[in-house]
N, C-alpha and C positions, 0 to 999 in steps of 0.2 A: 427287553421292553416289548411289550404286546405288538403287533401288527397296529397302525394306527386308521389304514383305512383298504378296504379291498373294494376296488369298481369295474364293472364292464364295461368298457366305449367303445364306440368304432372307429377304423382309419380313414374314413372318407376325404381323399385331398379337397372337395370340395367343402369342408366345414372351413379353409383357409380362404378370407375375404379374395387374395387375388387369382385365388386358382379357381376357386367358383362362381367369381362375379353374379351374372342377372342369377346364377343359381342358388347362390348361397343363402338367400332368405328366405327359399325352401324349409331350409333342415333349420329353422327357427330354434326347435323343440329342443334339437338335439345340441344346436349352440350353446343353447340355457342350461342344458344338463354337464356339460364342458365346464361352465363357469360355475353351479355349485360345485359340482366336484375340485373343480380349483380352488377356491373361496375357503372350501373349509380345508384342504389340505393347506394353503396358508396358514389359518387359523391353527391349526393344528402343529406348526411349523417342520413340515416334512422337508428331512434330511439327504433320504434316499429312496426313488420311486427304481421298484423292479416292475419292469414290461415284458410281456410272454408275448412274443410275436410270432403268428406265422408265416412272417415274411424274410425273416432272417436267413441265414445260412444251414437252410433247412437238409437236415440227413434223415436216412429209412428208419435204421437203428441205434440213434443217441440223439440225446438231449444234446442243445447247443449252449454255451456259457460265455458270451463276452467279455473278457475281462480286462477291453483297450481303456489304459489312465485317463485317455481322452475320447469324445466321440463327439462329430458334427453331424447338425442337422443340415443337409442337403437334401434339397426338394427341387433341383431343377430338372428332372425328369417329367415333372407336371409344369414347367417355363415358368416357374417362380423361385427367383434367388433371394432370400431374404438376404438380410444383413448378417454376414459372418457368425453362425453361433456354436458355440464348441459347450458340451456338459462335462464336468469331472466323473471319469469314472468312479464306483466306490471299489478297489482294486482289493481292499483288506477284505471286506466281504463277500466279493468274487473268487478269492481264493481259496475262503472259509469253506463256501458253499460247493465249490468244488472240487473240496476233500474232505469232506464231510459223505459227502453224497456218489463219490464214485465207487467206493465201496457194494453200493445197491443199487446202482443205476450208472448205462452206459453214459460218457461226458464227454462231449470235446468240446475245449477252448480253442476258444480262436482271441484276436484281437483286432479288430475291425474298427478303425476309426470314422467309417460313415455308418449313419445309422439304417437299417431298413426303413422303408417307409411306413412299414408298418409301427416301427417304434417312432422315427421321425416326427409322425403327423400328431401323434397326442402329446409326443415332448412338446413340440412346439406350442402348441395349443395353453397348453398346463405354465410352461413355465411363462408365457408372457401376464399370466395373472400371478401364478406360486411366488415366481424370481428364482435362483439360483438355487439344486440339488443335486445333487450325485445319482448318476442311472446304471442301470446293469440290468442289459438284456437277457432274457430267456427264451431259447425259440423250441417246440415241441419236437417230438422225434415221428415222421412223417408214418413208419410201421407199427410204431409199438402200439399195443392196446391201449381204450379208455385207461382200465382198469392200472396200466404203469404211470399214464399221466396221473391218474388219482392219487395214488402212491409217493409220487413224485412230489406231488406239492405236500403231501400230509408231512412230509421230512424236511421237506422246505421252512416249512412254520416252525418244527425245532429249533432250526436255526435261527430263525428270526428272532424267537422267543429269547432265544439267549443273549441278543445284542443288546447294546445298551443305548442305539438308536431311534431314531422316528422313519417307522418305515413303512412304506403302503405300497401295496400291488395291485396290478392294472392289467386284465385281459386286454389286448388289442383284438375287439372280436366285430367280424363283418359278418352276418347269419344270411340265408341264401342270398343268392345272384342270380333265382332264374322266379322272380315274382311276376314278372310282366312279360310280354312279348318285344320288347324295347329292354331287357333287363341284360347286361355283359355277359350271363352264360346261356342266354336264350329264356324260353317260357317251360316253365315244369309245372302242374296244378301240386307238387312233391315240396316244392318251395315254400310257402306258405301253410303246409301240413307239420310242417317242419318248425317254421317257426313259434306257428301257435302252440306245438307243444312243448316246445323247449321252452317258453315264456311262461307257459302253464307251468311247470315245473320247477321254471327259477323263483316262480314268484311263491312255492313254498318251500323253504331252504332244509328243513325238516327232513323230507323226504326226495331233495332233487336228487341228490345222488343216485340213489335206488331207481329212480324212474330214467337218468338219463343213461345209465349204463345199460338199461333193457331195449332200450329206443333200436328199432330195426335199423340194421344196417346198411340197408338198401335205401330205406329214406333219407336215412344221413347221404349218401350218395347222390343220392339223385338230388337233394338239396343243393349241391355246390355249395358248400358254405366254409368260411375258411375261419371260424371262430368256436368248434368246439370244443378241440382239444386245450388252449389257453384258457376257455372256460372251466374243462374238470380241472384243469390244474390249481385253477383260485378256487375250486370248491374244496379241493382239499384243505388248503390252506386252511380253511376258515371250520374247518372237518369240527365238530364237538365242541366250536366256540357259544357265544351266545349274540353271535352279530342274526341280525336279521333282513329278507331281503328287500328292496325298497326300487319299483319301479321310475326312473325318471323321463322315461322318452323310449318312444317306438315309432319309425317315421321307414317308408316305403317308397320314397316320391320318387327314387329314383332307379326300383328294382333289386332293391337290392335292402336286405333287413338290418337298420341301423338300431340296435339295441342298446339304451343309456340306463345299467342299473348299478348301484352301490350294497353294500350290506352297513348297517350302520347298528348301534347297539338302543 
């Protein structure tokens, strides 16, 4: 079955009502853009979301594959305990995906029953509107090239194609952290050069590839940004399909580039 939805969010723990109180009405934009993407993955009735975090169980030289049966949302790192939540993993197609794909790309499974917060914060988020679906984390490989992340996902979407599920995949992507002098990695004027052009580029799907793989390195750098590589990896995905890309939110309030986009057909 085709891919049913591919989107960018960010992990902001403050888009969680008790983790950001007077703040979270802030990110307004980016709350609304949470909930369509949730809405229509209902609609849509999605079976199993994969999340490309890079918060996970990050290595130099391999891709990371969680393929724990079960996984809890723990969030009390930011002193908010929800109520007990545990996802199923989808274990048949973690295991698929990671003999399939070890063959051309470095893998290590792990099985981790808590989740990064990187995957955490948009589970959480997703399923109190979705309801109940099967997750399977992806976290990038911290050395490899753009150009194997790209790779990575193009092989990925074989896979998917072949299932006979409802699946959709989700960058967990935070783009710089040094937009402000008040911003978590400090002030870079590199930050917001950064983002504008990455946005410029997603917003034509056409040609992002081409232009983000050329994009200086040292800008990437100097961005601090910890959502590019989960991003080439859903560009692959969607490599030669006819999804197209669809701005929902870009919000800074808080130093840091909160990017809400989907591809939809």
């Amino acid at each position: 079955m085709p891919l049913i939805k591919a989107a960018i969010l960010p992990h902001s723990p403050l888009l969680i009502p008790e983790i950001g109180r007077v703040n979270y009405g802030f990110l307004d934009k980016t709350v609304a853009a949470y909930q369509q993407v949730a809405d229509e993955l209902k609609k849509l009735e999605l079976e199993t979301l994969i999340i490309i975090s890079p918060h996970g169980a990050l290595q130099d030289d391999s891709f990371v594959l969680n393929v724990s049966p079960e996984m809890e949302i723990n969030l009390k790192e930011f002193g908010f305990i929800p109520p007990k939540t545990i996802l199923n993993g989808d274990s048949l197609l973690a295991d698929q995906i990671g003999n399939s794909l070890r063959d051309n790309f470095p893998i290590q499974l792990i099985s981790e029953n808590i989740l990064d917060y990187g995957s955490a914060i948009p589970a959480y988020l997703l399923k109190n509107i979705v309801g109940d679906f099967r997750i399977i984390v992806i976290v990038p490989a911290n050395e490899l090239s753009l150009e194997d992340h790209l790779n990575f996902g193009k092989h990925l979407r074989e896979i998917i194609d072949t299932s006979d599920k409802k699946i959709a995949v989700l960058a967990s992507s935070d783009l710089s952290h040094r937009l402000k002098k008040k911003s978590p990695g400090g002030y870079s004027p590199k930050g917001a050069k950064f983002d504008n052009k990455l946005i410029e580029y997603l917003n034509n799907e056409k040609t992002a590839v081409n232009n983000i793989l050329k994009m200086d390195s040292k800008l990437i750098n100097d961005a601090g940004e910890c959502g590019l590589k989960p991003i080439v990896i859903l560009l692959g995905l969607i490599d030669g399909s006819d999804l197209k890309s669809r701005i929902l939110s870009y919000q800074t309030d808080f130093g840091v580039g909160y990017l809400s986009l989907d591809f939809e057909k």
